[in-house]
C-alpha positions in Angstrom: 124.5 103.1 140.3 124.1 101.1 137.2 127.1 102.6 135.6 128.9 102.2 138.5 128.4 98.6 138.5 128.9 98.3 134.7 132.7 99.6 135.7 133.6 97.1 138.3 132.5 93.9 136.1 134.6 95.6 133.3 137.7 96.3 135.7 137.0 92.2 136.5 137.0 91.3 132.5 139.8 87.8 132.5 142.3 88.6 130.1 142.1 88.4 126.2 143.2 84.9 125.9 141.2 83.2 128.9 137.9 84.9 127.8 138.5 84.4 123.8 136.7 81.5 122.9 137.0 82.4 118.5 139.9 81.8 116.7 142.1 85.0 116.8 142.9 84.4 112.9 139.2 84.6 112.1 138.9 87.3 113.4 142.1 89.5 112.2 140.7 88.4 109.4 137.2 90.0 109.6 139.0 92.9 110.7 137.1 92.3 114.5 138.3 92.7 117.7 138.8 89.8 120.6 135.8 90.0 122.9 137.8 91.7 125.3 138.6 94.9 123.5 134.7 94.5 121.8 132.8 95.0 125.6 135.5 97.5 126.6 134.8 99.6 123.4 130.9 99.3 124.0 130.4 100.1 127.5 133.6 102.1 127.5 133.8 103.9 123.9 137.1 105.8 123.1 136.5 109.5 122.4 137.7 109.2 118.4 134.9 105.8 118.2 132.2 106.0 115.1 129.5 106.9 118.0 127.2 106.9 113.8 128.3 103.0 113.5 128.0 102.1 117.2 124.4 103.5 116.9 123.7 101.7 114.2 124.7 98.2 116.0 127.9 98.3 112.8 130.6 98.5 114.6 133.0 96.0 114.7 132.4 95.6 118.2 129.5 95.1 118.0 129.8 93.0 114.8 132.0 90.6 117.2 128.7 89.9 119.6 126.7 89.2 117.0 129.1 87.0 115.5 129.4 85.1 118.9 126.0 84.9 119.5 124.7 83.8 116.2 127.2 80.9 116.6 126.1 79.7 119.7 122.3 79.7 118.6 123.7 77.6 115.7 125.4 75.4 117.7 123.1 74.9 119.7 120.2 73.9 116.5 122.7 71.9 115.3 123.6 70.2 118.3 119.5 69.7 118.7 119.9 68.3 115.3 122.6 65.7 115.7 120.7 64.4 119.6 118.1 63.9 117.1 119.7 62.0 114.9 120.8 59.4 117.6 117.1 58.4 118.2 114.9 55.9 115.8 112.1 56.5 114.1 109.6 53.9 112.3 110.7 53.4 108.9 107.8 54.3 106.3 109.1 52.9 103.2 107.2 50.3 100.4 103.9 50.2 99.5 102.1 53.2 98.6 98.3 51.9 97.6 96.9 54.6 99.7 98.9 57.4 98.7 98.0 56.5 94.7 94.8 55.6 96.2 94.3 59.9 97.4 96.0 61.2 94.3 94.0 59.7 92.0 90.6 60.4 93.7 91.5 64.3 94.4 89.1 66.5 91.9 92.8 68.3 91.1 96.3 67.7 89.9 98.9 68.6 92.4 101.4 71.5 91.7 105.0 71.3 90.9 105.8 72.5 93.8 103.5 70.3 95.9 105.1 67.3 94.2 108.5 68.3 95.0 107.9 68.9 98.9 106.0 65.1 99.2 108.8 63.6 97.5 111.2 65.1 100.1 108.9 64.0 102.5 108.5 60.8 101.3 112.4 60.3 101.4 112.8 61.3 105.0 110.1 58.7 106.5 111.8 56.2 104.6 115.0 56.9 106.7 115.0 54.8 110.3 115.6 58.2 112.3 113.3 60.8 112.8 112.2 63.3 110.3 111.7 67.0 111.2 110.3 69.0 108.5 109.3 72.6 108.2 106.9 72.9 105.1 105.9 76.2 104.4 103.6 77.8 101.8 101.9 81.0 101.5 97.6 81.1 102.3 96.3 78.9 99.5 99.1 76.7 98.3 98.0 72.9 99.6 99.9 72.3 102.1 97.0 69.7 103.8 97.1 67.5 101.0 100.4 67.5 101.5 100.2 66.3 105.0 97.4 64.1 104.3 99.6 62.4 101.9 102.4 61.7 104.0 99.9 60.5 106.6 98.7 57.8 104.0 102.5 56.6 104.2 102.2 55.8 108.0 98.5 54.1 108.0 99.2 51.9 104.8 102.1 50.7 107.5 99.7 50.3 110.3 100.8 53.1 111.9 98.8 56.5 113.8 99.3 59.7 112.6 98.3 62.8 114.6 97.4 66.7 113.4 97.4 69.6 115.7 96.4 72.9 114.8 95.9 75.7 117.2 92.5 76.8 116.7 89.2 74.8 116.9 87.8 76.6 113.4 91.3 75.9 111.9 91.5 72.5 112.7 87.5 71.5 112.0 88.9 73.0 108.7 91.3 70.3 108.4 89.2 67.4 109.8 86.7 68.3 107.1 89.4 67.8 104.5 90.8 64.5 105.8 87.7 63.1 105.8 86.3 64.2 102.7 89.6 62.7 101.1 90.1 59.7 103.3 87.3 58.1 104.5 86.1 57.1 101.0 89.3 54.9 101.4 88.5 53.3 104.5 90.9 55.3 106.8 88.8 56.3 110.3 89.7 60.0 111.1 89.0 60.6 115.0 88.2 64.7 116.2 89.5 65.4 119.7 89.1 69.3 120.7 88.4 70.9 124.0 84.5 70.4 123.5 84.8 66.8 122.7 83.6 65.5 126.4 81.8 63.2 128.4 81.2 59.5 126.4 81.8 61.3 123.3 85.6 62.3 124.9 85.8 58.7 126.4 84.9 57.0 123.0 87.7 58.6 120.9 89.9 58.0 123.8 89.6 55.1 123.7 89.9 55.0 120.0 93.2 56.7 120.3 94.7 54.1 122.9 93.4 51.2 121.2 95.0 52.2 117.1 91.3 51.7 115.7 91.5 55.9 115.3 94.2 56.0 112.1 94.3 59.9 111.8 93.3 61.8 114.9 93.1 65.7 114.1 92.1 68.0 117.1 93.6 70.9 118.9 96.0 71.2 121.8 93.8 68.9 123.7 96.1 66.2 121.9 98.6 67.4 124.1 96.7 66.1 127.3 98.4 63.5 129.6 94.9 61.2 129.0 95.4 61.3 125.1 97.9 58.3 124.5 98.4 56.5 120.9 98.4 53.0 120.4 101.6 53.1 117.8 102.1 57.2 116.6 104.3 57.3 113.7 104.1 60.6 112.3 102.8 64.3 114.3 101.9 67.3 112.3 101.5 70.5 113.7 100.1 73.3 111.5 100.9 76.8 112.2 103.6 75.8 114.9 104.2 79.4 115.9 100.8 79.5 117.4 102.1 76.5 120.5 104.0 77.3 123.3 107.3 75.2 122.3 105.9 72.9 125.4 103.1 71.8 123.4 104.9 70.4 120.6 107.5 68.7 122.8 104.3 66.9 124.5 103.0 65.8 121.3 106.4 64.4 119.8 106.5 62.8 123.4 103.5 61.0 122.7 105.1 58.5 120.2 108.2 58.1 122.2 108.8 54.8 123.4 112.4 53.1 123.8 114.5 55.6 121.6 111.9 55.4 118.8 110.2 58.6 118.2 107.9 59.8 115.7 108.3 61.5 112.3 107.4 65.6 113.1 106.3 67.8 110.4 105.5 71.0 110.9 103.5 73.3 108.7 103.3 77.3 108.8 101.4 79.8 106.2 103.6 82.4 107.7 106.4 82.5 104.9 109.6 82.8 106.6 112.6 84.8 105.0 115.6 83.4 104.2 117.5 84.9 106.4 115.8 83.8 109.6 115.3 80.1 108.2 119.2 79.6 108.0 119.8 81.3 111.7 116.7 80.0 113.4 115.8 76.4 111.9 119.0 75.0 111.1 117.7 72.2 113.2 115.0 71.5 110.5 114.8 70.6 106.9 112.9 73.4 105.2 110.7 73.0 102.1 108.8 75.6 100.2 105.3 75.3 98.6 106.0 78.0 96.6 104.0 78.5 93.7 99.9 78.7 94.1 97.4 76.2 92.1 96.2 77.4 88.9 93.1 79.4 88.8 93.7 81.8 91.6 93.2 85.4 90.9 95.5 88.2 92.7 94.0 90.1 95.3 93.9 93.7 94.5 94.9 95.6 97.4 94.3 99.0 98.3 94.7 101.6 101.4 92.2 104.4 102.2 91.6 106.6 104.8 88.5 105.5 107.4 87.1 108.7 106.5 85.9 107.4 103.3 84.4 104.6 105.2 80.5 105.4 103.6 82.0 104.6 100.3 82.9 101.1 101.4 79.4 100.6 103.1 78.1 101.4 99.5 80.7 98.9 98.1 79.3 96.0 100.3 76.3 96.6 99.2 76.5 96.1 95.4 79.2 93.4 95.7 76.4 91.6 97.9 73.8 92.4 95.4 75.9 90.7 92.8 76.2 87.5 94.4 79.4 87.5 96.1 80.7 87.8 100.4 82.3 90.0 102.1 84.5 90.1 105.3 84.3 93.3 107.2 87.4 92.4 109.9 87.3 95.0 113.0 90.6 95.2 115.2 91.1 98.2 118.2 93.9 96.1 119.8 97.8 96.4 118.9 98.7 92.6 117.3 102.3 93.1 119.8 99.0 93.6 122.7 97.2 90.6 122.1 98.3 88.2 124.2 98.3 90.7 127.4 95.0 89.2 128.5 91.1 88.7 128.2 90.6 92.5 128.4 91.8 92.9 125.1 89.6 90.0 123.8 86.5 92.1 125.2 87.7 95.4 123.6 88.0 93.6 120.0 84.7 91.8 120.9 82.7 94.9 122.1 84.5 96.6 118.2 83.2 93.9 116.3 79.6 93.8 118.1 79.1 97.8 117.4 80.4 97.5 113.5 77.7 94.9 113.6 75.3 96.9 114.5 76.2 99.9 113.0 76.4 97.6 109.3 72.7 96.1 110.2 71.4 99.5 110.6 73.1 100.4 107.7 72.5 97.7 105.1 69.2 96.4 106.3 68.8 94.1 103.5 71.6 91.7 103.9 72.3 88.7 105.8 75.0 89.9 108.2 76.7 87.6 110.5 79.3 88.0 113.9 82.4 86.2 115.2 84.6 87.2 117.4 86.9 85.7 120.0 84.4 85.9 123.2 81.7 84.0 121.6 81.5 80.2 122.7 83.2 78.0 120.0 79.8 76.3 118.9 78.6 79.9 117.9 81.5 80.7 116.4 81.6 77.5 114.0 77.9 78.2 113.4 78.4 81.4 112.3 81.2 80.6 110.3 79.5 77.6 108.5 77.0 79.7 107.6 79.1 82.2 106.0 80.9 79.1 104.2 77.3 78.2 103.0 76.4 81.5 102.1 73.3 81.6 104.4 75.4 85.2 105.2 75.9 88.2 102.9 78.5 89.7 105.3 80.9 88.5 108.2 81.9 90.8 110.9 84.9 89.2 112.3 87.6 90.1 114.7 91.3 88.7 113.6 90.0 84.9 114.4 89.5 84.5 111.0 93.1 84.8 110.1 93.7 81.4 109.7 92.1 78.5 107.4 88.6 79.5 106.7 87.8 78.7 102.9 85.1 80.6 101.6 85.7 80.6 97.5 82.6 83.5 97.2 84.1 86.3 99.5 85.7 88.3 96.8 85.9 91.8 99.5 87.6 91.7 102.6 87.5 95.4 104.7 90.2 95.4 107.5 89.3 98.5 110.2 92.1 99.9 111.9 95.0 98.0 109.1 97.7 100.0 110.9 97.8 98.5 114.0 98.5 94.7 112.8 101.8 93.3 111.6 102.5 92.1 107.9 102.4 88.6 108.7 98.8 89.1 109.8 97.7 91.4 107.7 98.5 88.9 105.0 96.9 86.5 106.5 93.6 88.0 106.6 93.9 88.9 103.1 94.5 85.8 102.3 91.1 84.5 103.0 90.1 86.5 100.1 90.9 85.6 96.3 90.0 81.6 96.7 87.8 81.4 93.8 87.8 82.4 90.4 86.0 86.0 90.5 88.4 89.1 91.0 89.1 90.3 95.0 89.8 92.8 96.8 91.2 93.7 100.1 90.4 97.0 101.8 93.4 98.6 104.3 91.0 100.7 106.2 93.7 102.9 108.8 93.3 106.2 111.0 95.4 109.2 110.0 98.0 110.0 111.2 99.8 107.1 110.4 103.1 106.5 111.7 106.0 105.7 109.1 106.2 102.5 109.8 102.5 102.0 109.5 103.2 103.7 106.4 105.5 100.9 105.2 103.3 98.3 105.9 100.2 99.4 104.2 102.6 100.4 101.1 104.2 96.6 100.8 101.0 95.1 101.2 99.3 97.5 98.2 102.8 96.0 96.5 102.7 92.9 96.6 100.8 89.3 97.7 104.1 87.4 97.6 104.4 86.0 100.7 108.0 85.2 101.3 109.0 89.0 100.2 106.2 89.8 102.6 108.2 88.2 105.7 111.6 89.3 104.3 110.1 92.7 105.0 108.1 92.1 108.3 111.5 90.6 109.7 113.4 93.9 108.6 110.4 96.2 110.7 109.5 94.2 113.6 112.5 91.8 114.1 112.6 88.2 114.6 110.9 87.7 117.8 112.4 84.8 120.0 112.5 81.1 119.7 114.2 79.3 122.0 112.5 80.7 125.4 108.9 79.7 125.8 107.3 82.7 124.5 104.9 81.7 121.1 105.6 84.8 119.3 107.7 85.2 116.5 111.8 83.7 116.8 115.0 84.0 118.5 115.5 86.8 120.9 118.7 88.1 120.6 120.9 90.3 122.8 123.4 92.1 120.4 122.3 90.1 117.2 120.1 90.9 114.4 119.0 89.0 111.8 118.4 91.5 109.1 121.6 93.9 110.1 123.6 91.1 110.5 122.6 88.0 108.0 126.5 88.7 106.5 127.3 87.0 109.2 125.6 83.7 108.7 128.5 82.0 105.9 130.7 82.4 108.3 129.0 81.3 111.2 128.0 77.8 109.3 130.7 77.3 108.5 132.4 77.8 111.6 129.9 75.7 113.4 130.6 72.9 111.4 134.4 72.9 111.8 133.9 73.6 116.0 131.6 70.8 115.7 134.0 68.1 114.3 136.9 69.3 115.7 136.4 70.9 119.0 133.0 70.3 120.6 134.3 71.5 124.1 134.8 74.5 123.0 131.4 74.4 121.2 129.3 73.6 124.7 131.1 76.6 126.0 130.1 78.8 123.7 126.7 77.9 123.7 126.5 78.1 127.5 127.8 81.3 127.9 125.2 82.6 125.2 122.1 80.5 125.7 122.4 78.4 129.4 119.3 76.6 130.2 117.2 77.3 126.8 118.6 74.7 124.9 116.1 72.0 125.0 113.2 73.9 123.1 115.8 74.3 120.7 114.2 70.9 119.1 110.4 71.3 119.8 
């Protein structure tokens, strides 16, 4: 039997000294007990043990894991981090005609905050080693101008810069930017997505190899062995979370040549907390877009019951009749289902194609449009540019539209079925809403009964818009995910470890890290390989 097993490894535990790899004065003074005595007492718990504590993952058993383990995840980030010091990177330093050349032909100032993060950009591409930069900022903060920016620093020196982003609508959102801003300056932006093909494909290929394309945007087929860059300075990957950690490798690999590697920055409109930034990016620099440009009005958020769903129907109507969009955003799958296959693709699909029915029927006098994730990308961007030109009253989506869609007239978004997605993406959606000047609202439309954690989530969104206090909380419901397998989903995976029980631990384990680092690195790499073995090199994707 399991147990049974569980017993003989235990009777084969080395002694305390040859299995301690943490100083024993460290942990007298934590008031922890040697690793020894901490598996003994969880697999083997004394009769007078806090069974409450143990439950809780408090004890100071357990407390001695965690400690363990959140080291050797450090470690290992920070040993990432140092490897990638040793490499070079193209210096971007001096002129900066085209970066003066974008500020002063954007129709708006930058924010403080936008200011603050380019500058700390600006300052790492002047370095000779490679830059790797987390920007994040909550739906609507600018973090493309940002990039673009940054990208003017590596074409004023001659250099490519590349931007992937992990959905076709999301990243025809960002070409349309970049060239909107840049080609009035002379910069050529090149477009390579999956539907780029035949002499179209060849021709921006070609592009590519030969350094005539300055900024190429496009999807993961920038990842593709055929795609290779003349002389790629900088890559920028938006919403990173959404690549397998392979991905991102391949494009950083793109610009590799002899030790010099390219400048990475990374952007995500998923705030992350705190917490999880010190444990689970200590291998990046992290900046914060934190503060929104002037003139955006706060969502108004509220939660009712899908009985009352007639009401809303009437809503649409008069918001329409005034002038203004409206999302109507249909989800039957769990978000922790969605990436179990095509089936669940269908089911959303099939929800989205009877609400759009049911709506036409109901509202025969607007201009109702689909999306969902089944529909061939040219439909999709058709449907979505008409929404943007308000050729539609009313877009029924499924969750595609989470990301990047700017449409400054949809002041009402309706979410069906708000208890079964997360915070994060719940936030998202909403945050397609309240990008012009006219008051919004957002519409959590749930099924009763709702569970209590359901309940939670629904109550913090009615609470607040606030992004980062919006992943502080997501982290303490769901938990952080994992980062350094290949799974896309969320961040590190831990055994005993938890981010939000345990983030007490983190002085400690900087700090310890630091000193085992400079002192005794052996001691370090075993740590980190009884912990983490074979993961370690997605630690720096």
């Amino acid at each position: 039997s399991l147990r049974k097993l569980i017993g003989q490894a235990l009777d084969r535990l080395p002694d305390a000294a040859a299995l301690e790899l943490l100083p024993p004065a460290l942990l007298a003074g934590m008031g922890l007990p040697s690793l020894r005595e901490a598996m003994l007492t969880m697999h083997r718990p004394p009769a007078d043990a806090d069974i409450a504590a143990l439950g809780a993952g408090t004890h100071p058993a357990q407390r001695r894991l965690a400690l363990e383990e959140l080291l050797a995840h450090h470690l290992s980030l920070r040993r990432q981090r140092i490897a990638l010091q040793q490499h070079r990177a193209p210096s971007l330093r001096g002129r900066d005609g085209l970066v003066k050349a974008l500020r002063d032909s954007l129709p708006f100032k930058l924010t403080g905050a936008q200011q603050r993060v380019f500058d700390e950009i600006r300052k790492d591409l002047a370095r000779a080693h490679p830059m790797l930069r987390l920007v994040q900022g909550d739906v609507g903060s600018g973090k493309t101008v940002v990039a673009a920016l940054a990208a003017m620093l590596a074409v004023e020196r001659g250099k490519q810069v590349a931007l992937a982003a992990p959905t076709e609508l999301l990243a025809e959102q960002h070409l349309n930017n970049l060239r909107s801003w840049l080609e009035p300056l002379d910069v050529r932006v090149a477009w390579l997505a999956g539907k780029v093909t035949g002499k179209a494909r060849a021709k921006v290929l070609e592009d590519v190899a030969s350094g005539h394309a300055q900024v190429v945007v496009g999807t993961h087929a920038l990842m593709q062995d055929s795609v290779v860059f003349n002389d790629l300075a900088l890559a920028i990957v938006d919403e990173q979370h959404r690549f397998g950690v392979h991905q991102r490798l391949a494009l950083r690999d793109k610009g590799a040549t002899a030790g010099v590697v390219p400048h990475q920055l990374v952007m995500t409109a998923t705030p992350i907390p705190r917490t999880l930034a010190m444990a689970a990016y200590s291998d990046l620099d992290v900046s914060a877009i934190d503060e929104l440009p002037p003139g955006r009005t706060p969502v108004q958020t509220i939660a009712i019951s899908a009985e009352r769903r007639p009401e809303l129907v009437e809503r649409i109507r008069i918001a329409c009749q005034q002038g203004r969009q409206v999302y109507w955003v249909c989800t039957l799958i769990e978000e922790s289902e969605e990436d179990a296959g095509p089936g669940n693709a269908r089911m959303d699909a099939q929800a989205a194609q009877t609400t759009f029915e049911t709506l036409s029927a109901q509202l025969p006098e607007l201009r109702i449009g689909l999306v969902h994730g089944r529909m061939k990308a040219a439909e999709k961007q058709a449907a979505m540019r008409a929404f943007k030109q308000a050729e539609t009253d009313l877009l029924v989506a499924t969750t595609v539209i989470e990301v990047g869609v700017d449409v400054p007239n949809a002041s009402l978004m309706i979410i069906e079925n708000a208890e079964r997605l997360g915070l994060a993406q719940l936030h998202q959606l909403r945050g397609r809403v309240g990008r012009g000047a006219t008051a919004s609202s957002c519409v959590l439309m749930y099924q009763a009964p709702l569970s209590a954690m359901a309940r939670e989530r629904l109550e913090t969104m009615r609470l607040t818009s606030d992004g980062f206090l919006i992943a502080e909380k997501d982290l303490e419901l769901r938990g952080p995910g994992e980062l350094l397998g290949t799974r896309q989903t969320g961040l590190a995976a831990f055994r005993v470890a938890d981010l939000a029980r345990d983030a007490g631990l983190l002085p400690t384990v900087h700090d310890l890290a630091e000193r085992l680092l400079s002192d005794a690195p052996e001691l370090a790499d075993r740590i980190v390989n009884r912990w983490i073995g074979g993961a370690v090199r997605y630690a720096s994707a």
